[in-house]
N, C-alpha and C positions, 0 to 999 in steps of 0.2 A: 143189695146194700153191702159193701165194706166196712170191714172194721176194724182199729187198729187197737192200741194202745199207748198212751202216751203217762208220762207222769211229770207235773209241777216242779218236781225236787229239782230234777234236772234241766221281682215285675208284677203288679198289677195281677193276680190268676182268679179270676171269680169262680168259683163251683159252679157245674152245669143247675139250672134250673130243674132238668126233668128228673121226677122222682124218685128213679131208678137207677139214678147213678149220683143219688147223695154221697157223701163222704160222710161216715160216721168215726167218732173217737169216744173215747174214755179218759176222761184225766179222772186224776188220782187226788183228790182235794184232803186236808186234814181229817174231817170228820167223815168223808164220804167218797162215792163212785160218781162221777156225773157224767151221764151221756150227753155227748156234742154233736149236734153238725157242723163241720169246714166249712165256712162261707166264704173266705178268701183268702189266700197266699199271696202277700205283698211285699217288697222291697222299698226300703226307706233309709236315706243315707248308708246304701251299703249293707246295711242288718235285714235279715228277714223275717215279716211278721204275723202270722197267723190269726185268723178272727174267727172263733168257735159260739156256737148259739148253742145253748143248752134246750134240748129234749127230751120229753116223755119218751115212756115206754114204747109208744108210737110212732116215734119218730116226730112229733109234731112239737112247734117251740112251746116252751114252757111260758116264754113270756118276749113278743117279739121286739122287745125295746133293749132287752139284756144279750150283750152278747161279753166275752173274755176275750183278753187280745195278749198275747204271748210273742213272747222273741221264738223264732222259730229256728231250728239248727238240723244239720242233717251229718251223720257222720261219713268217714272216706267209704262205707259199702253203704250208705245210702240210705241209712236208718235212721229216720226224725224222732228229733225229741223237744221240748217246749222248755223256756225257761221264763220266769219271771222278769217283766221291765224293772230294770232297777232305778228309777231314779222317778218324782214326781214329772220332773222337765220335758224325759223321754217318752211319759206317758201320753201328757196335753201335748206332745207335736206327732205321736202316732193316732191318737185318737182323733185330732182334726185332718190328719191325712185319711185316714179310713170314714170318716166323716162328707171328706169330698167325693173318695169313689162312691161311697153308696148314694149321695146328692145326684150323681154323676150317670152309675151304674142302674138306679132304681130310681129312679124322678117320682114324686109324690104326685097323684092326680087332682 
């Protein structure tokens, strides 16, 4: 398992499925530490946007309906970092775009 670190202040990629090549992060919340899994790296109007599930100790979701969805940024050597959606507007057109991949990506049985 990987692991990086990101912090709040500052195409289409699903994460593989198999277990052993999760993508784990850490943001950095006001009150707390909270471990994430990357479940996608998406592009949307040109911005890049990140969808993190929060997990236990475990690794396993803490609650599989909750996920965080962050503007995603990478500097000129290559180091990401997550920033806050600013706007309600931008929120409801990333949240139904990521809405349709996982309709999409994950079909309910």
């Amino acid at each position: 398992m990987k692991e990086k670190t990101m912090s709040d202040e500052n195409i289409n990629t699903p994460c593989p499925e198999d277990e052993d090549d999760d993508v784990m992060v850490t943001i950095e919340l006001e009150d707390q530490d909270l471990d994430c899994e990357i479940l996608t790296i998406f592009t949307l109007n040109s911005q890049d946007y990140i969808v993190l599930m929060p997990v236990d100790e475990h690794g396993d979701p803490i609650d599989d309906s909750m996920v965080y969805i962050y503007r995603y940024l990478e500097d000129a050597d290559g180091n990401p970092s997550i920033d806050n959606i600013q706007t309600d507007e931008e929120y409801d057109r990333v949240n139904r775009y990521f809405t349709q991949l996982a309709d999409r990506d994950y079909p309910s049985s």
